[in-house]
TIDO-240745 format. One record per residue (C-alpha): residue number from 1; x, y, z. Coordinates in nm, 4 decimals. Layout:
# TIDO-240745
[r NUM, [X, Y, Z]]
...
END
This chain:
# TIDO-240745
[r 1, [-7.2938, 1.8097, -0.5846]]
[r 2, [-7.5539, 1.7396, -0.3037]]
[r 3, [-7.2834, 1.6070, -0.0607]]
[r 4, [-6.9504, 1.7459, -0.0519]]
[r 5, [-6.6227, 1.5483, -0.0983]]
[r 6, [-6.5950, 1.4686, 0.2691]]
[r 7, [-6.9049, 1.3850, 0.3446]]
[r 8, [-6.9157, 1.1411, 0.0496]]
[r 9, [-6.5814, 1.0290, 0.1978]]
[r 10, [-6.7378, 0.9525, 0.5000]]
[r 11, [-7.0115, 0.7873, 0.4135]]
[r 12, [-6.7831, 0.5626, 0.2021]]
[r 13, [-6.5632, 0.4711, 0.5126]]
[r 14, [-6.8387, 0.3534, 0.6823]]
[r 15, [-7.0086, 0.1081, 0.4163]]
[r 16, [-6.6843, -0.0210, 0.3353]]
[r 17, [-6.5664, -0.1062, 0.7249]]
[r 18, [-6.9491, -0.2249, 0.7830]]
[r 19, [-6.8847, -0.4371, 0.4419]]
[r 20, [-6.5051, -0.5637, 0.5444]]
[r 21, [-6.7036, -0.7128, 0.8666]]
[r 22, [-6.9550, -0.9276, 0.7415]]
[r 23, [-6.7434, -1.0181, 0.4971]]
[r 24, [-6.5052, -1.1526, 0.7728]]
[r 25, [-6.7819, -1.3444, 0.9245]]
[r 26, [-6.8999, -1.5064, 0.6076]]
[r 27, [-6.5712, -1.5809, 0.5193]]
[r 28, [-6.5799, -1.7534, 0.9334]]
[r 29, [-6.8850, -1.9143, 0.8786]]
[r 30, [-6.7809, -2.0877, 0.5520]]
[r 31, [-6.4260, -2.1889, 0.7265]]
[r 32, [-6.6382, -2.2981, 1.0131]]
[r 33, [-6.8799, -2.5219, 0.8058]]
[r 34, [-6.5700, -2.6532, 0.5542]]
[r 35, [-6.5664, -3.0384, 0.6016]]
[r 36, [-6.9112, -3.0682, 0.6998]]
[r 37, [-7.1989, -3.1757, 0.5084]]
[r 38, [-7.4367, -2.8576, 0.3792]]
[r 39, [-7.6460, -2.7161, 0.6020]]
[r 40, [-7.9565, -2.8008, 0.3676]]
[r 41, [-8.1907, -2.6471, 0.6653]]
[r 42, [-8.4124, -2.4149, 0.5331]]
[r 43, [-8.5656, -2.2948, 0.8720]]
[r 44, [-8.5103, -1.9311, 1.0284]]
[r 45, [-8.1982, -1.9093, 1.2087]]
[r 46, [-8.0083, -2.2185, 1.0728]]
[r 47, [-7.7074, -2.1998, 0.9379]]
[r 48, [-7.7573, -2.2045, 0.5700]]
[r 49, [-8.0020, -1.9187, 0.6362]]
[r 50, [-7.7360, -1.7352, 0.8677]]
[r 51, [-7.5083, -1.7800, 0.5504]]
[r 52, [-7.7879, -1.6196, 0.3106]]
[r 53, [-7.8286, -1.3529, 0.5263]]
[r 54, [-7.5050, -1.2518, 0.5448]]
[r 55, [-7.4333, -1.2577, 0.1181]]
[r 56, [-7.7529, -1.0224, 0.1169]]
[r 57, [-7.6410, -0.7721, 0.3588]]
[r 58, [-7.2684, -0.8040, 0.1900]]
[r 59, [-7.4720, -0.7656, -0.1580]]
[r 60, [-7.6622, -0.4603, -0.0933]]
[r 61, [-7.3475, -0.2896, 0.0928]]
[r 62, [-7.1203, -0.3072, -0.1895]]
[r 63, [-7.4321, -0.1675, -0.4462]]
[r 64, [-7.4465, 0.1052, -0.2052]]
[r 65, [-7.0725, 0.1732, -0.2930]]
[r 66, [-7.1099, 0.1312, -0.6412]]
[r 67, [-7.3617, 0.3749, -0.6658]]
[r 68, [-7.1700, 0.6345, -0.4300]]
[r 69, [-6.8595, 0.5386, -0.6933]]
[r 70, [-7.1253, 0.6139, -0.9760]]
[r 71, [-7.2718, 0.9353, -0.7922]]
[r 72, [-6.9422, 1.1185, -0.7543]]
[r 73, [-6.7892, 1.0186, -1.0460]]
[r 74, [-7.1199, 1.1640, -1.2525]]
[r 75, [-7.1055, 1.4471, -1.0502]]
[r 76, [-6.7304, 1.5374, -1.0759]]
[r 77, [-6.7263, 1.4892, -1.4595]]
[r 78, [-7.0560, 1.7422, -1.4937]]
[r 79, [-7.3073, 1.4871, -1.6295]]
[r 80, [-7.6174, 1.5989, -1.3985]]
[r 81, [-7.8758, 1.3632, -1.4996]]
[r 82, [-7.7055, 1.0197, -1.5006]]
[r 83, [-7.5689, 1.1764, -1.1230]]
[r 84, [-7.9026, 1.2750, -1.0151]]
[r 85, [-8.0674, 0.9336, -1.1236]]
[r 86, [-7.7336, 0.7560, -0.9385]]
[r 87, [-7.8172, 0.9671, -0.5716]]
[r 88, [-8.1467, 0.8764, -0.5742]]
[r 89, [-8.0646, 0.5136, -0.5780]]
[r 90, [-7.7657, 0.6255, -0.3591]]
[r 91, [-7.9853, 0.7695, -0.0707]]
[r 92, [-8.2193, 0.4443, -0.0452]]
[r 93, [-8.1589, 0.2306, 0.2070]]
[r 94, [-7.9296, -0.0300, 0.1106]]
[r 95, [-8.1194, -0.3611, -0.0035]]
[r 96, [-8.1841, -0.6449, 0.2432]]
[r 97, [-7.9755, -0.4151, 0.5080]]
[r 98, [-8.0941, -0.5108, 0.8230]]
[r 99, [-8.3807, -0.7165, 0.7049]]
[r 100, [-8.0929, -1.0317, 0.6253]]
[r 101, [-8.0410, -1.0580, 0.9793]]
[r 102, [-8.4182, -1.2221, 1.0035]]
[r 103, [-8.2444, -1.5064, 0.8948]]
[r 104, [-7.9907, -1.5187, 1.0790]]
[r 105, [-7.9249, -1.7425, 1.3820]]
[r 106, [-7.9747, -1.5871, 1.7180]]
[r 107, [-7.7468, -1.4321, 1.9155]]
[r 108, [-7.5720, -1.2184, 1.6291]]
[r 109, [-7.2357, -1.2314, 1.5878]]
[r 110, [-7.0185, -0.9822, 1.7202]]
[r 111, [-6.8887, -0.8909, 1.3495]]
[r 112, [-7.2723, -0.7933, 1.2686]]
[r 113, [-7.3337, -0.6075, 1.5564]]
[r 114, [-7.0197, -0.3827, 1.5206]]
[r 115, [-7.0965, -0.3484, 1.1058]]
[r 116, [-7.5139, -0.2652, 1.2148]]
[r 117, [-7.3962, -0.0088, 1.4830]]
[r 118, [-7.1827, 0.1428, 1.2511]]
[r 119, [-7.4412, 0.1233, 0.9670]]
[r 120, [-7.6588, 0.3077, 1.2316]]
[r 121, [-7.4344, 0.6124, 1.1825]]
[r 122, [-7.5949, 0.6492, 0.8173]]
[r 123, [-7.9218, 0.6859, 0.9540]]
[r 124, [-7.9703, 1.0663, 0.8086]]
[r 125, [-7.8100, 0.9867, 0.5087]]
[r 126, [-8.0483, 0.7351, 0.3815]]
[r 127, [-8.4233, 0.7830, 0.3555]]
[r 128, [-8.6775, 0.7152, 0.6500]]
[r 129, [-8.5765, 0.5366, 0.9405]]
[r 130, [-8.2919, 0.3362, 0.9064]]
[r 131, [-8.1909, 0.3471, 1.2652]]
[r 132, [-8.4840, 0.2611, 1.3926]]
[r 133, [-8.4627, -0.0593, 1.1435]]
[r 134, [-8.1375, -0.1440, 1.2415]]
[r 135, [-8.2389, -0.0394, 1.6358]]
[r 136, [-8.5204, -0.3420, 1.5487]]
[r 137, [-8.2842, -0.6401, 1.3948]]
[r 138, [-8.0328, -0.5498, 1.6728]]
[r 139, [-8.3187, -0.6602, 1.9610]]
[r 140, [-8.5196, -0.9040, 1.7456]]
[r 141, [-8.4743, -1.2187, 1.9522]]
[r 142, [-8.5027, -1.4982, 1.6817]]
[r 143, [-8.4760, -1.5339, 1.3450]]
[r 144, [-8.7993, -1.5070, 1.1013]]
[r 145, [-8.7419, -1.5759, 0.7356]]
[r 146, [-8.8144, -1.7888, 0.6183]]
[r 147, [-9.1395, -1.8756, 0.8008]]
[r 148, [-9.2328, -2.2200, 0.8995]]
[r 149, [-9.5991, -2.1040, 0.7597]]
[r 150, [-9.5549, -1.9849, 0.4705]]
[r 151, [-10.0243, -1.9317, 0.4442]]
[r 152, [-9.9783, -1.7495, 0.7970]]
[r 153, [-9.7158, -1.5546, 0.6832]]
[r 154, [-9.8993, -1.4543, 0.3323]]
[r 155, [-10.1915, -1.3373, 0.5590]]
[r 156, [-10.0023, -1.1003, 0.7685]]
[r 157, [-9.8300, -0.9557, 0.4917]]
[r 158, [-10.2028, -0.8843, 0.3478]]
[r 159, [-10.3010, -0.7721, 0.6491]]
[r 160, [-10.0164, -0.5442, 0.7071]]
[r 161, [-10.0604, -0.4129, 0.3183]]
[r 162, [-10.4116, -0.3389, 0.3712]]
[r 163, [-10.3872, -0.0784, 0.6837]]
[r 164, [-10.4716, 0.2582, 0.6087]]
[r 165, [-10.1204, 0.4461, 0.5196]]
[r 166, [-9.9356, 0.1787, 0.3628]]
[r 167, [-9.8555, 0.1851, -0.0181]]
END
């Protein structure tokens, strides 16, 4: 097995803590909002958006569990190929973890900091510079998805595609 037992272990207590967090404060935020009309604001930061960002983040956490589930479970029962295909997806960084805090209203809550800076500890674990990404959402000061120019935004993503480096 590429990672032993504990390490696996480890790796699981983390995601699922991180998970049990934003889960709290979606489960806040929807308590919060009960009554109320729906937030039908689609701009950065509001709270429909905070909401969205918060079910991605929750999404891609408990995939990254299901695949560390997956992994081991291939891996314990001897079946090498469906347990190497399950690590590789295991090892990428967890989908729309931190990039669903762009949507997400400004300051952060405190339940999203503590699950990030514990995320942060996974940093080795998952490929290329997930730190650094988290180290980024953690000091972004606004919210930036979705953008209120949608042409501006195409352009920079273009742009950003088009540098010499970038696949």
């Amino acid at each position: 097995m590429d990672h032993d037992v504990d390490k696996l272990r480890d790796v699981a207590t983390v995601l699922n803590e991180a998970l049990a967090l934003l889960k709290a404060e979606e489960h806040r935020l929807a308590e919060h909002q009960a009554g109320r009309e729906r937030d039908h604001d689609d701009r950065a930061g509001s709270a429909g958006q905070t909401v969205i960002g918060l079910g991605e983040m929750t999404c891609g956490l408990r995939e990254k569990l299901d695949a560390l589930a997956l992994y081991a479970g291939f891996a314990a029962l001897g079946l090498e190929k469906r347990a190497e295909a399950e690590r590789r997806r295991l090892r990428s960084e967890p989908r729309y973890v931190p990039s669903g805090t762009n949507r997400m209203a400004r300051p952060l809550s405190e339940s999203t900091v503590q699950a990030l800076q514990l995320l942060r500890q996974l940093d080795t674990f998952f490929e290329g510079g997930f730190a650094a990404r988290i180290d980024e959402a953690l000091a972004a000061p606004r919210a930036t998805y979705p953008p209120a120019d949608w042409e501006a935004y195409r352009r920079e993503v273009r742009s950003e595609m088009e540098k010499p480096g970038v696949a």
